[in-house]
Legacy VTK file of the C-alpha trace (Angstrom):
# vtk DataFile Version 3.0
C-alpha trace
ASCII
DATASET POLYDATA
POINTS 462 float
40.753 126.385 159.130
41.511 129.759 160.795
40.394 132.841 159.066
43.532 133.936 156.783
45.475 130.326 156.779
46.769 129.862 153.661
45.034 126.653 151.929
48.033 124.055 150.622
47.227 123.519 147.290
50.580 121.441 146.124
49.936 118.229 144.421
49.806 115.136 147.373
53.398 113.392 147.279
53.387 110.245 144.844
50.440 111.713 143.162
51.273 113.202 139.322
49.748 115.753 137.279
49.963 116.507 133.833
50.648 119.922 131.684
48.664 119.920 128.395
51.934 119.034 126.460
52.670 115.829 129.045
48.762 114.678 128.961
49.381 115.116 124.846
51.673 112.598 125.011
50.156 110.491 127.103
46.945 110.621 124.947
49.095 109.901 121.918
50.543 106.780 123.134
47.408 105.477 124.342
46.068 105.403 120.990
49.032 103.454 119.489
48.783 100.683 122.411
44.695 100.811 121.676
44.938 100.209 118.417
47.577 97.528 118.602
45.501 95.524 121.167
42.667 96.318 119.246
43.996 94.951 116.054
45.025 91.519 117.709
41.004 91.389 119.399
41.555 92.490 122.270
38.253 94.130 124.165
37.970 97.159 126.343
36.505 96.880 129.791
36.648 98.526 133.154
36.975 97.291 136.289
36.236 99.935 139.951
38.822 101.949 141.295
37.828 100.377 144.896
37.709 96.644 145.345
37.329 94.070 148.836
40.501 93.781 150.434
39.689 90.045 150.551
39.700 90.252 146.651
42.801 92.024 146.614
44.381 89.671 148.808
43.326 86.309 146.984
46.541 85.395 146.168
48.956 86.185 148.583
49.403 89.668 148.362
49.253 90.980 151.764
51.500 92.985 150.403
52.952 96.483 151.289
51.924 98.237 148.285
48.100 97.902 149.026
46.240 101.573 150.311
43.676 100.073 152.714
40.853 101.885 154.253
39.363 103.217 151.245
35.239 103.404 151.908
33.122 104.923 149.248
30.387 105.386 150.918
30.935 107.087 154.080
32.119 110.486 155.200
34.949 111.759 157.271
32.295 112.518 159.676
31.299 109.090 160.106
34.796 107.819 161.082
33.276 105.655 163.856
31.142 103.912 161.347
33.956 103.787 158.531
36.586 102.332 161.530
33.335 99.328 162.108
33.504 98.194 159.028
37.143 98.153 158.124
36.752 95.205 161.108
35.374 92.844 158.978
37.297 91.698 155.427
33.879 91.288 154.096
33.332 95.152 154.092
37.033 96.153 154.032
37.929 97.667 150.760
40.990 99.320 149.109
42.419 100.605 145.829
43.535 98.110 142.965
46.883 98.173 143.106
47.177 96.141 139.538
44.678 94.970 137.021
45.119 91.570 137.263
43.551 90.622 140.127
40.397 92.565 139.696
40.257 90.988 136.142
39.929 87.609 138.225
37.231 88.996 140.227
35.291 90.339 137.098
35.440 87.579 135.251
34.113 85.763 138.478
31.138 88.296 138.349
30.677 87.827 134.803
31.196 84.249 134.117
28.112 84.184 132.328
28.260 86.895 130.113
31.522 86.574 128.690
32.875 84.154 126.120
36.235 82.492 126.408
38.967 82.567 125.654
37.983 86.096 126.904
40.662 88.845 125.692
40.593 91.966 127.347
42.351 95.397 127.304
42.465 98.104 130.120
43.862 101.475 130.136
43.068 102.368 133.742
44.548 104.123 137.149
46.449 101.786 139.977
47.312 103.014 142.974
50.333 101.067 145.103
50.958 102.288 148.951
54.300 103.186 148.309
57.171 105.387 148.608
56.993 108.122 146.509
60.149 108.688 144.605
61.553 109.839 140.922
59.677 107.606 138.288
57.668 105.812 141.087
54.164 106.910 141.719
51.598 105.825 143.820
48.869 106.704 140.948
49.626 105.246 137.656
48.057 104.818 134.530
48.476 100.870 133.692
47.742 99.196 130.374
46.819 95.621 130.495
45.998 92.585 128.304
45.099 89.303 129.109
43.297 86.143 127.294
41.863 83.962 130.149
40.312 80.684 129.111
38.164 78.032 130.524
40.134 74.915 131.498
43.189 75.306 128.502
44.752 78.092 126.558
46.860 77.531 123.782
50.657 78.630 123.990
50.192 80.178 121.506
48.494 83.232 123.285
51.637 83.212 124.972
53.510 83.756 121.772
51.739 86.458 120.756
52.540 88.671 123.528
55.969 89.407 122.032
54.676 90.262 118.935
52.174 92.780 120.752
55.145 94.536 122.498
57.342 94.803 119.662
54.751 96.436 117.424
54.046 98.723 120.453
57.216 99.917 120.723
58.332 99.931 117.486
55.052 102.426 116.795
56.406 104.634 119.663
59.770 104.812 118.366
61.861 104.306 121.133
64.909 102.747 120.134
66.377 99.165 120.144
64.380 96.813 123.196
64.646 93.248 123.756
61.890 90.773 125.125
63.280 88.608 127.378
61.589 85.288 127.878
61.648 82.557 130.391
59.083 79.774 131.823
58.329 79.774 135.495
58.400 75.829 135.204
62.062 75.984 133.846
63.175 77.532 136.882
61.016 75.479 139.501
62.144 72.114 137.709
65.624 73.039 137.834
65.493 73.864 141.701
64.311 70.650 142.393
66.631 68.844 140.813
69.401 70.040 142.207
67.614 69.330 145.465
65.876 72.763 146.361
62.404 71.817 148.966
59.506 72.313 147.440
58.847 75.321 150.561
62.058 76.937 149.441
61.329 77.422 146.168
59.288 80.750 146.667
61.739 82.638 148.179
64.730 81.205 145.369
62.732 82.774 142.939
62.038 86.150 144.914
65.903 85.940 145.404
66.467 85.589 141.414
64.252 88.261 140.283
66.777 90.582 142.093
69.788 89.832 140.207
69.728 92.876 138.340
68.828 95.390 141.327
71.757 93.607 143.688
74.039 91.300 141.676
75.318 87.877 141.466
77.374 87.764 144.719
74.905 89.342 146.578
71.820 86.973 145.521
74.247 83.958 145.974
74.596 85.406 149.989
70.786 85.837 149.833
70.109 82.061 148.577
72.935 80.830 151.555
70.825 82.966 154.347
67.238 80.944 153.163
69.112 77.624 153.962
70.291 77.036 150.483
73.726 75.381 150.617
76.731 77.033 148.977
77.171 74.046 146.172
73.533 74.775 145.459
73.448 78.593 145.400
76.284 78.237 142.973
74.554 75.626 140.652
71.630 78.553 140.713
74.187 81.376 139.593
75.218 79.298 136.750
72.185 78.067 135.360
70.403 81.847 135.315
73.776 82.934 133.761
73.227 80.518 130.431
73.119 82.585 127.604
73.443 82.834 123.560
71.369 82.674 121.046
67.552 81.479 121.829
68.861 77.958 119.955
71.769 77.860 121.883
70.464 78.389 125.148
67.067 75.661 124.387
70.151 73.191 123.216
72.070 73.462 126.653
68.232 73.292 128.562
67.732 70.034 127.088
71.358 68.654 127.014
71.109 70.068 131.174
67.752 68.193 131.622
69.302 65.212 130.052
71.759 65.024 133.056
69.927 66.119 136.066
67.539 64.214 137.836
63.276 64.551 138.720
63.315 66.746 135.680
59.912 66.276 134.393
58.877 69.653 135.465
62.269 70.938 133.637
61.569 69.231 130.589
57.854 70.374 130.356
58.995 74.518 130.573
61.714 73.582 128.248
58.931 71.738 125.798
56.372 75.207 126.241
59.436 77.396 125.681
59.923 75.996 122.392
56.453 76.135 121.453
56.309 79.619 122.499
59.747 80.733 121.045
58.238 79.176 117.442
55.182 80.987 117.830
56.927 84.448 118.346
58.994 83.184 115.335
55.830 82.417 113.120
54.543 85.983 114.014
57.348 87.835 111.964
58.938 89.214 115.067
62.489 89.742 114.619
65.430 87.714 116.037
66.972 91.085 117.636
63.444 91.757 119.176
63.884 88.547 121.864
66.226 86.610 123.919
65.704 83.624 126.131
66.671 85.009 129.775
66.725 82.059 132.412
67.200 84.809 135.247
63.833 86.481 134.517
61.624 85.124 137.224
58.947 87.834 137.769
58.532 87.527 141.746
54.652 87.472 142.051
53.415 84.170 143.578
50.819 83.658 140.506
52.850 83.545 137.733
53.497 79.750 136.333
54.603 79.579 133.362
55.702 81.937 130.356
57.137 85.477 132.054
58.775 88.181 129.937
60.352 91.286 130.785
61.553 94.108 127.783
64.379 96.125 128.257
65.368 99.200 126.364
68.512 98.689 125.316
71.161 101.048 126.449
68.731 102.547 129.181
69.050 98.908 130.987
68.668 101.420 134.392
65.130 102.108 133.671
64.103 98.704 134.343
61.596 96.538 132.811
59.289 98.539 130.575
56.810 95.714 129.995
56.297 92.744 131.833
53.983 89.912 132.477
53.248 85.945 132.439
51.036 83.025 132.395
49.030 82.220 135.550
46.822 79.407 135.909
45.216 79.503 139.110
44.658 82.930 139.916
40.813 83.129 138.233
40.276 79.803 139.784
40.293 81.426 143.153
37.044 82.721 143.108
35.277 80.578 141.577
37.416 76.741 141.954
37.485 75.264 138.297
40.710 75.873 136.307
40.836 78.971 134.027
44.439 79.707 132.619
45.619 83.038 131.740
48.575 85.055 130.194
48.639 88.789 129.976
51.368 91.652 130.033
51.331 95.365 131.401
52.918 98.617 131.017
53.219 101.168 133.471
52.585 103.745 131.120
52.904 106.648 133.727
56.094 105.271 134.986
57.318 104.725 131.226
56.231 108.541 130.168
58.221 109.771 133.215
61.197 107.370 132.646
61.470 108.418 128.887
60.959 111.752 129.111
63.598 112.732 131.540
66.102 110.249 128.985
65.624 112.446 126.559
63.926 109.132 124.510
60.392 110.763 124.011
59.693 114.625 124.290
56.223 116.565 124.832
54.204 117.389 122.205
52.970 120.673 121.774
50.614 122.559 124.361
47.677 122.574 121.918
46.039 119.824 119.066
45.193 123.095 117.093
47.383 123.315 114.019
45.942 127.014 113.019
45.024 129.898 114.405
42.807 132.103 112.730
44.111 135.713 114.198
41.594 138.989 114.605
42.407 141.545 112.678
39.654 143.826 113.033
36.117 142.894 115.261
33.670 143.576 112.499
35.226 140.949 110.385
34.484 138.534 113.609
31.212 136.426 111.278
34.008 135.700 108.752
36.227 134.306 111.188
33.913 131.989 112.429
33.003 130.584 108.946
36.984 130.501 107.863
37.224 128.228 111.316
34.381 126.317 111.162
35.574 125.137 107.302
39.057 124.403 108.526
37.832 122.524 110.994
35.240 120.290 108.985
38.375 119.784 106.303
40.019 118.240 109.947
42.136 120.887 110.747
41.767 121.675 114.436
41.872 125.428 114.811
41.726 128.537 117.379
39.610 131.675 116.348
40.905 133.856 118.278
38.345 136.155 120.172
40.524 138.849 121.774
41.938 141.979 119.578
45.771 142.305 120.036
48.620 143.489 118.108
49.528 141.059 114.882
52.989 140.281 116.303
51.431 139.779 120.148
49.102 136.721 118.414
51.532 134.857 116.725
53.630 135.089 119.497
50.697 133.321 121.238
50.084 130.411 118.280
54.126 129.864 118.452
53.768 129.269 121.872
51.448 126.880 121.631
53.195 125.201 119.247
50.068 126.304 116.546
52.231 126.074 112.652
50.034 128.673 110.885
48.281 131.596 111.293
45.367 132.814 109.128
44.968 136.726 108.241
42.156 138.143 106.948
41.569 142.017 106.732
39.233 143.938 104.952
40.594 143.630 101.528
41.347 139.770 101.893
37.644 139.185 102.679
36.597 141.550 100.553
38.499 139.279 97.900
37.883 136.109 99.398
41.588 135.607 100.249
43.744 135.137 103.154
47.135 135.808 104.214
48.855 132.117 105.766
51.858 132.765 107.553
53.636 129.263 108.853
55.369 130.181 111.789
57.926 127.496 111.342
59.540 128.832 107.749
58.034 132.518 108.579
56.900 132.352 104.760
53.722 133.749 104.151
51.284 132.860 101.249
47.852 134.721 99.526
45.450 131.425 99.531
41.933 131.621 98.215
39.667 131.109 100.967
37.708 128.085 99.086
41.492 126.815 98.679
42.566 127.848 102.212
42.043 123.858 103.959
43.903 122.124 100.947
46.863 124.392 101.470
47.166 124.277 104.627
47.195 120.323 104.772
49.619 120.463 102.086
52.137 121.991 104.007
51.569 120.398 107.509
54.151 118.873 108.840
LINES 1 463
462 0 1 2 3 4 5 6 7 8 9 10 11 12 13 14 15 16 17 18 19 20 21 22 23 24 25 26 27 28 29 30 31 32 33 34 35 36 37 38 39 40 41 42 43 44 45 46 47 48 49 50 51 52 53 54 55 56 57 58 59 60 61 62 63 64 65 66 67 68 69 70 71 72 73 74 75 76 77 78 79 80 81 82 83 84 85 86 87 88 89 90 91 92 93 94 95 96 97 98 99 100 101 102 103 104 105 106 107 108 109 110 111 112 113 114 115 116 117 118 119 120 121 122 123 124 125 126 127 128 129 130 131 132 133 134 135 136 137 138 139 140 141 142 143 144 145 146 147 148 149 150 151 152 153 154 155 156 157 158 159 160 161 162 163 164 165 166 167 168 169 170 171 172 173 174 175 176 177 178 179 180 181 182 183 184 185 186 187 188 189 190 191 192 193 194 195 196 197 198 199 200 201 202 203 204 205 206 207 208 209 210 211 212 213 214 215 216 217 218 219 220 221 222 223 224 225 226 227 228 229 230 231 232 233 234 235 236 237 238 239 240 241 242 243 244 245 246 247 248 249 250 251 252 253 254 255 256 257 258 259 260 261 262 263 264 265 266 267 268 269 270 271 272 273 274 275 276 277 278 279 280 281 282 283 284 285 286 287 288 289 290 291 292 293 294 295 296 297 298 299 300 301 302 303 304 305 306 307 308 309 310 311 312 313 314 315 316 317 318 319 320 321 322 323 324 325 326 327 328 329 330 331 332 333 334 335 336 337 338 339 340 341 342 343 344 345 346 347 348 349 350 351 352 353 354 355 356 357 358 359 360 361 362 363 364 365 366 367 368 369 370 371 372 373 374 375 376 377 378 379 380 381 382 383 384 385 386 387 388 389 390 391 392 393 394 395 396 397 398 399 400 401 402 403 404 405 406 407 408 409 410 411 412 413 414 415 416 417 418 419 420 421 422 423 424 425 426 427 428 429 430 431 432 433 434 435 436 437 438 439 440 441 442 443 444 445 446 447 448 449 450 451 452 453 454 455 456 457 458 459 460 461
C-alpha cells in the first residue's frame, strides 16, 4: 500500500457485525434455545470451522454455496504451495457450510467415545458461498440438534422436535407459528404410484420445495420440462394441495393409498406420520402449534423421512424459520453401517435480522448494567467502589463511573445506555450512610440506606 492510501475498513459484503444492543439480543436468545435443548438432553459440542472438501461433499453437495480454498495452514505468500494442494480432495478443505454434515464426520471420528443414541446441540458459525443480500449472509450463526443412533431410532425423536420448537418460540415471544410436517416417504411413494421413475424423483421433489417461492402453475411447467407428463404434474399439484385438519388430511392419505397402486412406500410414511403426529400430541404441544403440509419437501438429497418447516404466521414472506428432517444414511457414509438421524436448525442470524427489521423482536439495551453509580466528588472515589462492588455481589450489574462530569451530563450517559438507576452519593449521604436513587425511567428519586441500597433497587427493577 502506497504511503497515504486510505486503508478500507468497511465490513466484507455478506459478512455481519453486531452493535452491543444487536449482540444483546443475540446472546439473549441463545440462552433460551440452550436451555431448551438442554432441558430435553441435548449435549454441547463443537465441530472446526474448516473441514475436507471431500467431507463436505459426501452427500451430493457439490453445491454452489460451498467457499472452497480455505487452507489453515499456509500463508498468502505460499500461494504456489496452497494452489498444490487444493489439487488433491484429500488436502482440499473449505468452510462448513451447515452442521450436519460435519456432525457425520465427528461422529465418524468419535465412534468410540460417544454413546448412542448420541444427542447433540451446536450454536456455531456457517459460512455458504453466496450472494450477499438483505437477511442472507454468508456468515451465520446456526443452532442445531440432532439424535443419531446406531442401526434404529425411535420416531419418537422425531416427535419431539415439534415440541422443542414450540417451546423455543413460545420463550422468544414471537407471535403465532405453525410446524408444518410431512414424511419424505409420503411424497416418494406417491410419485411412484402414479408412475414417476425412480431417477425422476429427485428433481420432483426439488421442483415441490419451490411451491411457495414460484407457485402452483409455475412448478406444474417445471415438473412438464423434467419429462413429467401433464396428467401427472397435475396429480402432483393436487396431492401437495390436500389440506385440513392433521386427522383429515391422515384420513384422505390412507383412503388415497387405498386406491393407488405400489403403495407400500406410501403407506409406510403415512404409518410414521401417525406415529409421529401422536407423539407431538403426547408431548402437550398444541393443535394450533402444527399442521400436516404434504408440499413441504425440504430439497436436500439426505433427508428421508420426517421434514418440518415453521412458519410465522402472518410474516409467511420470511420463510421457514426452523427446519429440518430425518436422514438415515448420511452418518453411514463415512463409516458404512446404518446410523439414523433426525435433527432441526435455526438460522439464528438470519432469524435476528428477519425479526428485527418486522418490527417482531427489538434490541435490547446497549449495556447489561442496570445501575450506575455516578461521581460526585473524587475523594469519595473508595466509597464508590464498595457501593459497586455490593450491588454487584447482590447481582446487580453496575458502572462506577470513573470520570467527573456534571450530574445532568451522567445520567444523560446511563439513559443512553439504557442503565434504569443512578446512585448519588455526596458528602453528607456517605457521611450518613445513605444514597440518593434516581430511576431514570419514572425520574423519581428515593433516600435508601446504603445497607438497604441492593434490596431497593431489585425491588423496583423492571
Amino acid at each position: 500500500m502506497a504511503k497515504g492510501d486510505k486503508i478500507n475498513f468497511s465490513t466484507p459484503s455478506g459478512f455481519p457485525e453486531f452493535l452491543p444492543s444487536e449482540k444483546r439480543l443475540e446472546l439473549h436468545l441463545l440462552d433460551i434455545i440452550r436451555r431448551v435443548f438442554e432441558s430435553y438432553g441435548f449435549t454441547p459440542i463443537e465441530t472446526p470451522a474448516v473441514e475436507r472438501l471431500e467431507v463436505l461433499q459426501a452427500k451430493g453437495n457439490q453445491g454452489d454455496n460451498i467457499i472452497y480454498g480455505i487452507d489453515p495452514i499456509l500463508p498468502p505468500n505460499r500461494q504456489a504451495e496452497r494452489d498444490k494442494s487444493s489439487e488433491t480432495g484429500s488436502e482440499s478443505r473449505a468452510l462448513k457450510f451447515d452442521q450436519t454434515v460435519p456432525l457425520a464426520a465427528y461422529i465418524a471420528r468419535h465412534l468410540n467415545e460417544l454413546t448412542f443414541p448420541f444427542a447433540r446441540y451446536q450454536t456455531d458459525v456457517v459460512f455458504r458461498g453466496e450472494r450477499a443480500k438483505d437477511g442472507r449472509f454468508r456468515q451465520f450463526r446456526q443452532c442445531d440438534i440432532d439424535v443419531v443412533a446406531r442401526r434404529e431410532l425411535s420416531l419418537l425423536y422425531d416427535a419431539q422436535m415439534p415440541a422443542i420448537i414450540t417451546e423455543i418460540f413460545e420463550a422468544i415471544n414471537i407471535g403465532d407459528f405453525l410446524i408444518r410436517i410431512n414424511n419424505r416417504k409420503v411424497l416418494t411413494g406417491f410419485f411412484k404410484s402414479v408412475g414417476i421413475a425412480e431417477n425422476q424423483i429427485k428433481s420432483c421433489i426439488g421442483i415441490v420445495d419451490t411451491l411457495e417461492k414460484i407457485g402452483e402453475s409455475k412448478v406444474k411447467q417445471d415438473l412438464e420440462k423434467e419429462g413429467i407428463l401433464e396428467e401427472q404434474a397435475q396429480k402432483i399439484i393436487e396431492f401437495i394441495k390436500i389440506n385440513g385438519s392433521v386427522d383429515e388430511v391422515l384420513d384422505k392419505l390412507k383412503h388415497l393409498a387405498q386406491n393407488l397402486p405400489e403403495t407400500e412406500q406410501l403407506s409406510l410414511g403415512i404409518t410414521e406420520l401417525e406415529t409421529v403426529i401422536a407423539g407431538v400430541r403426547n408431548l402437550g404441544v398444541a393443535e394450533n402449534r402444527f399442521c400436516i403440509d404434504l408440499s413441504i419437501a425440504r430439497g436436500l438429497d439426505y433427508y428421508t423421512g420426517t421434514v418440518y418447516e415453521t412458519t410465522l404466521l402472518g410474516h409467511e414472506a420470511l420463510g421457514s424459520i426452523c427446519s429440518g428432517g430425518r436422514y438415515e444414511e448420511l452418518v453411514g457414509v463415512f463409516l458404512g453401517e446404518k446410523m439414523p438421524g433426525v435433527g432441526i436448525s435455526i438460522g439464528l442470524t438470519r432469524l435476528i435480522s428477519r425479526l428485527l427489521k418486522a418490527g417482531i423482536l427489538n434490541t435490547l439495551a446497549a449495556t447489561p448494567a442496570q445501575v450506575m453509580v455516578v461521581n460526585m466528588q473524587e475523594d469519595l472515589m473508595p466509597t464508590y467502589l464498595k457501593v459497586s462492588q455490593r450491588l454487584r455481589q447482590a447481582g446487580i450489574n453496575t458502572i462506577t463511573n470513573f470520570d467527573k462530569r456534571p450530574l445532568g451530563k451522567q445520567f444523560q450517559l446511563a439513559d443512553k445506555q439504557g442503565i434504569q438507576f443512578c446512585v448519588i452519593i455526596g458528602s453528607e449521604e456517605a457521611a450518613a450512610q445513605k444514597s440518593s436513587l434516581k430511576d431514570l425511567k419514572t425520574g423519581e428519586q428515593v433516600e435508601v440506606l446504603l445497607e438497604n441500597l441492593a434490596e431497593e433497587v431489585k425491588k423496583r427493577l423492571t
